[in-house]
C-alpha positions in Angstrom: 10.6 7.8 -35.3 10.8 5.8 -31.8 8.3 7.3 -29.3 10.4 9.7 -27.2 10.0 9.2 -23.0 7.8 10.9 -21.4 8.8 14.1 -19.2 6.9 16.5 -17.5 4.7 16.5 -20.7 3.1 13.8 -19.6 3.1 14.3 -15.6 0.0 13.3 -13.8 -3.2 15.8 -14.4 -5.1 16.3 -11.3 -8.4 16.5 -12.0 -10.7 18.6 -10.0 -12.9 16.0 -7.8 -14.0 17.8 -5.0 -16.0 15.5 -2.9 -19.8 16.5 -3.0 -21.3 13.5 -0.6 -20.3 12.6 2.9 -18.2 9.2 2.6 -16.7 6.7 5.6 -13.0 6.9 6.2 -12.9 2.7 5.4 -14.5 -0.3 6.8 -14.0 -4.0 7.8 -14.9 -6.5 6.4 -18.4 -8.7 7.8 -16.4 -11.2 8.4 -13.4 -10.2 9.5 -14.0 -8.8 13.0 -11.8 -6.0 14.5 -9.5 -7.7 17.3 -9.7 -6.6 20.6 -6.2 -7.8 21.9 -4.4 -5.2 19.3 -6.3 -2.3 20.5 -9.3 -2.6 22.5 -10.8 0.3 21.3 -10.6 -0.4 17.8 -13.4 -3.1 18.4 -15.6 0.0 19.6 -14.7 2.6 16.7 -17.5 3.7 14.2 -16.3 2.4 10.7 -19.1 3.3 8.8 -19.5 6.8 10.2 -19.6 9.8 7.7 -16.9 12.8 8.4 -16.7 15.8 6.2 -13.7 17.0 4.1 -13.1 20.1 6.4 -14.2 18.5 9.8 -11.0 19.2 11.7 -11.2 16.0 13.6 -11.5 13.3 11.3 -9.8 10.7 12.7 -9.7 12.4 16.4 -13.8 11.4 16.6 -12.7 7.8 15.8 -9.9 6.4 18.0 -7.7 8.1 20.3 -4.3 8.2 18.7 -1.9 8.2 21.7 -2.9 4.3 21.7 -0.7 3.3 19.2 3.2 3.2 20.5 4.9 6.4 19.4 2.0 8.7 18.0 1.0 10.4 21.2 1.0 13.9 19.4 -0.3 12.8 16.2 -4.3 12.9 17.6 -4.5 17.0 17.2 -3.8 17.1 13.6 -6.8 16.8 11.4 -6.3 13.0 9.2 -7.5 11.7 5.8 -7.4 8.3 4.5 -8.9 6.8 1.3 -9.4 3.0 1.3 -10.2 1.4 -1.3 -11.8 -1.8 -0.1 -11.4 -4.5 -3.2 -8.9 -4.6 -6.2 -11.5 -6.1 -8.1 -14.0 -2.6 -7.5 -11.3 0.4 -7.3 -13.0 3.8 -6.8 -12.2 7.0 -7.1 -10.5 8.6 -4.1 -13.2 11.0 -3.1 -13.0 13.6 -0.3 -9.7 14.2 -1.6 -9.0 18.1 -3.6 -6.9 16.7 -6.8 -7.2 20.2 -7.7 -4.0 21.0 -5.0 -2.4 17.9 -5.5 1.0 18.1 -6.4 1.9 16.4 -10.0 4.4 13.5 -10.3 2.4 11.3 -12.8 -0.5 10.9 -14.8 -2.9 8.0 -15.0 -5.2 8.9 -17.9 -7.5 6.0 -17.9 -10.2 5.8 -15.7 -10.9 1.9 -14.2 -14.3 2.1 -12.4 -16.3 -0.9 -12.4 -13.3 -2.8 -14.6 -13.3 -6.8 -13.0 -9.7 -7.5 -12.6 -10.2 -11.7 -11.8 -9.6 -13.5 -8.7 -7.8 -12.6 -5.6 -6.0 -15.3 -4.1 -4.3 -12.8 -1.8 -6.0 -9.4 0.0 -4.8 -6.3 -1.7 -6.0 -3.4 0.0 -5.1 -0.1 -1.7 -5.0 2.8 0.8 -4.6 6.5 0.2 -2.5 8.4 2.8 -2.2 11.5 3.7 0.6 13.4 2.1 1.0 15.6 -0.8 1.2 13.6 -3.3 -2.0 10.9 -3.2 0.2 7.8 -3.8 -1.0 4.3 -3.2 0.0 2.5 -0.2 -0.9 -1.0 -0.9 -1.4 -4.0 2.5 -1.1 -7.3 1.3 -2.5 -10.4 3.3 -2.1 -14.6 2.9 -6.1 -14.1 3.6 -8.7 -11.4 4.5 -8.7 -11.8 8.1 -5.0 -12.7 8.3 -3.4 -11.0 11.5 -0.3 -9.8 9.9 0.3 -8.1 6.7 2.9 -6.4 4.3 2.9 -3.1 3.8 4.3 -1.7 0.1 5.5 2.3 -0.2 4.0 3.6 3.0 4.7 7.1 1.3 2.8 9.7 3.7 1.9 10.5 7.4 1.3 6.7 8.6 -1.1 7.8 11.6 -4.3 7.0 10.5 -2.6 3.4 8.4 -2.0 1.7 11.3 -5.5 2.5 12.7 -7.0 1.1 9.8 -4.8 -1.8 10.7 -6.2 -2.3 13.6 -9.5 -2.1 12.7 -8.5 -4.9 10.5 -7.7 -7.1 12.9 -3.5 -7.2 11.5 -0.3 -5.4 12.3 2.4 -4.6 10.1 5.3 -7.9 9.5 6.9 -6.1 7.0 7.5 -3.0 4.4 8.7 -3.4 1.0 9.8 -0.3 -1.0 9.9 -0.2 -4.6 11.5 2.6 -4.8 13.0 5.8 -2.8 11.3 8.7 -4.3 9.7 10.7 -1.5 6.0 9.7 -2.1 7.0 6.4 -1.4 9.1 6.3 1.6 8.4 9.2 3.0 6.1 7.1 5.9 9.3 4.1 6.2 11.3 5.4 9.3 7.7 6.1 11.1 6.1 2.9 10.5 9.0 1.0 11.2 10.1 2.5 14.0 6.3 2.3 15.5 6.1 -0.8 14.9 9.0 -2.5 15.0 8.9 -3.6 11.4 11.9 -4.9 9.1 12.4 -3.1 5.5 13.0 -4.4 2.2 14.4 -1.6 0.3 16.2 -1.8 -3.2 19.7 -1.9 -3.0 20.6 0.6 -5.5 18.7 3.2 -3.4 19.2 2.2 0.6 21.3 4.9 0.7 18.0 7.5 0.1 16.4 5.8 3.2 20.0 6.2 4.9 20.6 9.5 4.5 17.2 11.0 4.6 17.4 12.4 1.3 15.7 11.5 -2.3 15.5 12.3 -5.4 15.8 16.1 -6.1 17.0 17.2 -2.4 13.6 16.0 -0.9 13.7 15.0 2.5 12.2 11.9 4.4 13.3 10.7 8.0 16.2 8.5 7.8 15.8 4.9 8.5 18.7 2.4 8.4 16.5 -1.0 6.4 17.3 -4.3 7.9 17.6 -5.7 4.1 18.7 -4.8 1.0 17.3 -6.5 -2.3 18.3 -7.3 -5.8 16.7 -9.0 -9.1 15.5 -12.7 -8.3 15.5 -12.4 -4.1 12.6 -13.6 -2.7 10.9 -12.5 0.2 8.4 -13.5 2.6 6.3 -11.5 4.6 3.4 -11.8 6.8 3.2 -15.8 5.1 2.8 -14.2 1.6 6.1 -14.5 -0.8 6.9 -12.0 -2.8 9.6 -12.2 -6.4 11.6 -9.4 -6.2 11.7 -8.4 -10.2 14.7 -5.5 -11.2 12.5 -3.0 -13.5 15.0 0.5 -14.2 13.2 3.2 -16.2 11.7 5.2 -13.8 14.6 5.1 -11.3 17.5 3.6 -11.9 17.1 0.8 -8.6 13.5 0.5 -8.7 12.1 -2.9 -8.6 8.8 -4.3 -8.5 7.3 -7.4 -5.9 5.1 -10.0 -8.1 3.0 -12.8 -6.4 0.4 -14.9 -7.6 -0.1 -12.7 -11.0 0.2 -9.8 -8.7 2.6 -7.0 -9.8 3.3 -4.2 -6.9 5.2 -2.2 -9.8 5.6 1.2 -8.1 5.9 4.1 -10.4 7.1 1.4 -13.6 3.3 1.6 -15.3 0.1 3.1 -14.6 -3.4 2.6 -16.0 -3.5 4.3 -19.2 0.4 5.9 -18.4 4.1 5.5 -17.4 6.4 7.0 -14.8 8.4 9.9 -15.9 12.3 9.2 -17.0 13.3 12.9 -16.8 14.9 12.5 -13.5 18.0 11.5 -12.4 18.2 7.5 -13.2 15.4 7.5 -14.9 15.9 6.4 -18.4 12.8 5.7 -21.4 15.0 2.2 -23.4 14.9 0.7 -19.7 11.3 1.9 -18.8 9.8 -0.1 -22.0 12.7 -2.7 -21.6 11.2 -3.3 -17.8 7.5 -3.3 -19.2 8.6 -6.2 -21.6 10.3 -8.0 -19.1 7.0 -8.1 -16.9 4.9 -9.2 -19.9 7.1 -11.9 -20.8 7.6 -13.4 -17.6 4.4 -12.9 -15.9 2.0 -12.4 -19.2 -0.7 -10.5 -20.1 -3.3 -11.4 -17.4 -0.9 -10.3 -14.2 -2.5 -7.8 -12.7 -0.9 -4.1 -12.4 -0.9 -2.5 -8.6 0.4 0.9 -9.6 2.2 3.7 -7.6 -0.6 6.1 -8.5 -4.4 5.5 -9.6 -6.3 2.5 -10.5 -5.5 -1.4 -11.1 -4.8 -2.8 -14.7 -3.1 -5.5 -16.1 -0.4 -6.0 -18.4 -2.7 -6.9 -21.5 -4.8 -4.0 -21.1 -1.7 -1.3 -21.0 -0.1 -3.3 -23.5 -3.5 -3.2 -26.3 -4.4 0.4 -24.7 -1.6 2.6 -23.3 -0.3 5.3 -25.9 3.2 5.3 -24.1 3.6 1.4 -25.3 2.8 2.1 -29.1 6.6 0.4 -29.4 5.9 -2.1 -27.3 3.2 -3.1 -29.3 4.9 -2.9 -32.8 7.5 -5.1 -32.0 5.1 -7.4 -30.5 4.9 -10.8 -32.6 
């Protein structure tokens, strides 16, 4: 009997991980010094300093928001931000209740301490705040680059561009995957802030257009400067991304893929899939889509999901209990 798709069966379970240590909000890199001429007072912020959970000015204590064109009001509202520094380490999100997170998916395998190989490019996966703890991923020719692509900016995008700063970059660019509200729900106010272009599939601009995704949810409209298909290329911030067609969770979604680097959205997680009981979603063109990646990119491309850890393709494809077809069809 073929393996049936997954549903709300097999939605994300948040585990309880209430943060018992004090942790830093992110930090730079030694060598790549914050940049004065993007905001002088990002040179001056404390990187490294500790905040609690419930301190009400996480962020406030840091920068002053009003800095950044656009946020003026943002500074009052208490921030949290998980960065996770290096693909190559990815940690857990601490200082984050997963206990009142809202479920969409569930990545079952844990991937602390797995070494994922070399990083020609710098991935940095971010955290932002929202409901729903997707990743938001910045992608860079080099660490120390000054601008960068930013993939499903998919909560309040504050305290993202802060941590840009701090890096030394601005945003050249946001790529969508696709329109579901934990991953655009951030577009129109980066853009707009910044002055950024948006790559968005084409079979869901309209979402983006209209304000509205998936189930009613609401996200502020944004009219994207491009629209993209199956075998576009694109290049952002000096890094060119394949745009690759991959149906099953939504019916537009596609992934971006450079240098064995798959920004696969809510296609595959570590240890899981995305769910195909919503409207376009479909379970034939999930696993059709998962084959596709394998056989063009192969089993060593690494995996930069929607939710959770890194993987590659040969892990999921040996490991992940949604794949068992995948796998017995495999020569």
């Amino acid at each position: 009997m073929a393996l049936a798709g997954p549903g709300r069966q097999h939605e994300q379970d948040a585990r309880p991980a209430r943060a018992r240590e004090r942790v830093p909000l992110g930090r730079v890199e030694a060598h790549e010094p914050a940049r004065a001429e993007l905001d002088p007072l990002a040179a001056r912020r404390d990187l490294e300093r500790a905040v609690e959970d419930d301190d009400p000015g996480v962020l406030l204590h840091l920068v002053l928001a009003e800095r950044l064109a656009g946020v003026e009001g943002e500074q009052h509202r208490p921030r949290a931000l998980v960065l996770v520094d290096d693909v190559g380490v990815p940690r857990a999100a601490r200082g984050v209740d997963r206990a009142e997170v809202p479920v969409l998916h569930r990545p079952d395998l844990d991937t602390a301490g797995t070494t994922l190989g070399p990083m020609p490019i710098a991935v940095d996966r971010l955290v932002l705040p929202g409901a729903y703890q997707a990743n938001c991923y910045v992608v860079r020719a080099e660490r120390g680059a000054p601008e960068a692509a930013v993939i499903d900016p998919g909560g309040d995008t504050t305290p993202l561009r802060l941590e840009l700063a701090g890096m030394g970059t601005r945003t050249a660019g946001i790529l969508v995957t696709h329109t579901d509200v934990d991953h655009i729900a951030g577009v129109a106010e980066l853009a707009e802030g910044t002055g950024s272009e948006v790559w968005i599939p084409a079979a869901e601009a309209e979402a983006l257009r209209s304000g509205e995704t998936r189930g009613g949810l609401r996200v502020r409209a944004h009219e994207p400067e491009h629209e993209v298909r199956d075998g576009d290329v694109v290049t952002v911030a000096a890094v060119t991304f394949e745009v690759v067609a991959v149906p099953g969770h939504s019916a537009g979604h596609v992934a971006y893929c450079v240098e064995g680097h798959l920004f696969s959205g809510d296609l595959l997680f570590a240890g899981s899939v995305g769910r195909v009981d919503l409207a376009g979603g479909d379970w034939a063109s999930l696993l059709a889509s998962v084959r596709t990646l394998l056989e063009r990119f192969g089993p060593d491309a690494i995996v930069h999901p929607g939710h959770g850890g890194a993987t590659t393709l040969g892990r999921e494809l040996a490991t992940n209990p949604h794949l068992r077809e995948l796998r017995t069809a495999a020569p």
